[in-house]
C-alpha positions as a printed Julia matrix, in Angstrom:
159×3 Matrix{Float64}:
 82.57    2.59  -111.37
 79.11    0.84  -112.19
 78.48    0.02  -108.5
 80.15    3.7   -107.06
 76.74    5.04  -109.46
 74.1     2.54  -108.14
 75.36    3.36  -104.92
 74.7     7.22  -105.35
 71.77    6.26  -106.71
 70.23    4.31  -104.0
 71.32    7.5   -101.51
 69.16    9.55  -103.82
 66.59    7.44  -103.87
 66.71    6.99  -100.31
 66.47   11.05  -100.26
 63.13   10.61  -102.22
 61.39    8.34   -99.53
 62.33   10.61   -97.4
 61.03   13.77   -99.41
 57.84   11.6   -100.05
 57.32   11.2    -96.15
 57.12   14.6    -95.58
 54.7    15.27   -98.95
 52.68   12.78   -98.05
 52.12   14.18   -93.91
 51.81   17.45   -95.51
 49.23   16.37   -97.91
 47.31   14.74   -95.06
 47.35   17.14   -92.98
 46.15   20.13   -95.5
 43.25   17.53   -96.67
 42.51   16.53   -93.07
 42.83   19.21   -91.05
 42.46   22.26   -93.12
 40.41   20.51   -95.94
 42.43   21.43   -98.73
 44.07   19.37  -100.9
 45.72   19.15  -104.51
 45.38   16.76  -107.19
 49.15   17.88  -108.5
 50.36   17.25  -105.47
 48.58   13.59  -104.96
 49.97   12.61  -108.39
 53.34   13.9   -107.41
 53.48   11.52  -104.3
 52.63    8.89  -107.19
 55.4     9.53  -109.03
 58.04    9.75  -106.24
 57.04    6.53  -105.78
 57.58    5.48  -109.3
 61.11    7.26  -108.41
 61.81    4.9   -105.63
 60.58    1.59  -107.44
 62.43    2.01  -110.19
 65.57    3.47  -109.15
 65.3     0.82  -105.92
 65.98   -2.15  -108.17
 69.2    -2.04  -109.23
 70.49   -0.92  -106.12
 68.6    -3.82  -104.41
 70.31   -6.23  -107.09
 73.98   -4.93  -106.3
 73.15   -5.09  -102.65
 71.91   -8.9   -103.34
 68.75   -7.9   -101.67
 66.3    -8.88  -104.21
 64.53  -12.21  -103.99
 66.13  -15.35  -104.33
 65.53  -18.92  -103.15
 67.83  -18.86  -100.2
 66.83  -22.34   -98.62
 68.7   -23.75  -101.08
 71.39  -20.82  -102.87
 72.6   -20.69   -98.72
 74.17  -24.37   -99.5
 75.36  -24.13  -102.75
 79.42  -24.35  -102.85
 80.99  -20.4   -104.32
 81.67  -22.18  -107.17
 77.87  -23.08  -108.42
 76.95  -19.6   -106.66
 78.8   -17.81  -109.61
 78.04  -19.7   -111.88
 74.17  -19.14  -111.02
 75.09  -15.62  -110.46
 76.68  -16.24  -114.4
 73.53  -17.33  -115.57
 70.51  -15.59  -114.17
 72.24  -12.41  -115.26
 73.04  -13.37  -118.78
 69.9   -14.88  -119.56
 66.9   -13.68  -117.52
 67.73  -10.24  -116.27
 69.77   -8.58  -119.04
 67.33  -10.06  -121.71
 63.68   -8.39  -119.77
 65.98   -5.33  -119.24
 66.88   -5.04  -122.85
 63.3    -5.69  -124.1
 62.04   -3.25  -121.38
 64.41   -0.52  -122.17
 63.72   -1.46  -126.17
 59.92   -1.01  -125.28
 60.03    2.02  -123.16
 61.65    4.48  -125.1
 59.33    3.94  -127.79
 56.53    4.37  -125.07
 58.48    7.37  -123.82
 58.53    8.81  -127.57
 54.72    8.22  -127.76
 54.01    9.96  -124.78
 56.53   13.1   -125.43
 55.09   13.83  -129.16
 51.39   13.5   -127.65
 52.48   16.07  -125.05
 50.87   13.42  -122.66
 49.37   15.33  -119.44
 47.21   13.99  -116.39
 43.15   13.53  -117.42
 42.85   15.3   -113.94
 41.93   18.51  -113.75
 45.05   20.43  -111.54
 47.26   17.25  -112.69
 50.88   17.48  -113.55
 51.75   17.72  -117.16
 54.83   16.16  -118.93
 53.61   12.84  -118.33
 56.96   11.79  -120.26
 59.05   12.72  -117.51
 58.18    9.81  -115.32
 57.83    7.25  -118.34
 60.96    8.17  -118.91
 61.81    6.22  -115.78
 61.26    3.13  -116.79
 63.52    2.72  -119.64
 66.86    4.61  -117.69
 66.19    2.41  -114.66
 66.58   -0.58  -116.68
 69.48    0.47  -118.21
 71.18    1.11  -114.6
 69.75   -2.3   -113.97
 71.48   -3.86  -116.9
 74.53   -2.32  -115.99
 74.65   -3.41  -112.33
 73.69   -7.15  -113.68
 76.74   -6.86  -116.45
 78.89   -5.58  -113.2
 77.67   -8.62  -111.3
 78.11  -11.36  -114.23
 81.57  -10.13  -114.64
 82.4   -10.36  -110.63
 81.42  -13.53  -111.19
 82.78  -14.94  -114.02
 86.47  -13.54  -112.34
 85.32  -15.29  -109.19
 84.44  -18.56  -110.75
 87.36  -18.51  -112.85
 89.63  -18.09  -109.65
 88.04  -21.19  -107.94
């Protein structure tokens, strides 16, 4: 179920770059050509991007694409590959996601009951709405890690 969600969420996040391609030539284009542009517009690029970061991670951790020392992981027997599957999961990315998620809700909070807004003059407003990122992407991040310790833990257990 976990990795049927981080899958529909990389396809919409993969829908974003593609929706941020065509803001960003339009953008260009207005400020180049027809010299006209808009701050709102320049901070919403910014924040697809935020979009694409964020929600890229955990599908980039269930599609083992993230970085890893390969040179030597590549020789390791399936066994010692779980169990450092096991291990990084457990104790280096579900405890940053927890403290992240623990930290950015208060930091979304903060931001929502300040009614947070861009200093720029024409800027977007809500400024919660994409601090609110931060916190949910970790939490898709924790589960896709909990979904990988436990593939693991069955796989090690079977060798």
């Amino acid at each position: 179920m976990v990795e049927k969600i981080i899958s529909y969420l990389g396809l919409f996040t993969a829908m974003i770059v593609a929706l941020l391609v065509v803001l960003v030539v339009y953008d260009a284009t207005a400020r180049y050509i027809f010299s006209s542009g808009s701050i709102a517009l320049q901070e919403l690029e910014w924040h697809l991007f935020d979009v694409i970061i964020l929600f890229g991670i955990a599908y980039t951790l269930k599609e083992s694409a993230h970085v890893r020392v390969d040179i030597f992981y590549a020789s390791y027997s399936l066994k010692t590959k779980a169990l450092i599957e096991i291990i990084s999961t457990l104790f280096f990315i579900l405890p940053f996601s927890f403290l992240i998620i623990y930290i950015g809700v208060e930091f979304v909070q903060m931001s929502y009951l300040q009614h947070e807004a861009s200093s720029n003059p024409g800027g977007l407003e809500y400024r919660y709405l994409v601090k609110s990122l931060m916190p949910l992407s970790f939490v898709f991040l924790s589960l896709q890690a909990l979904s990988i310790a436990y593939k693991s833990f069955q796989e090690y257990k079977a060798l």
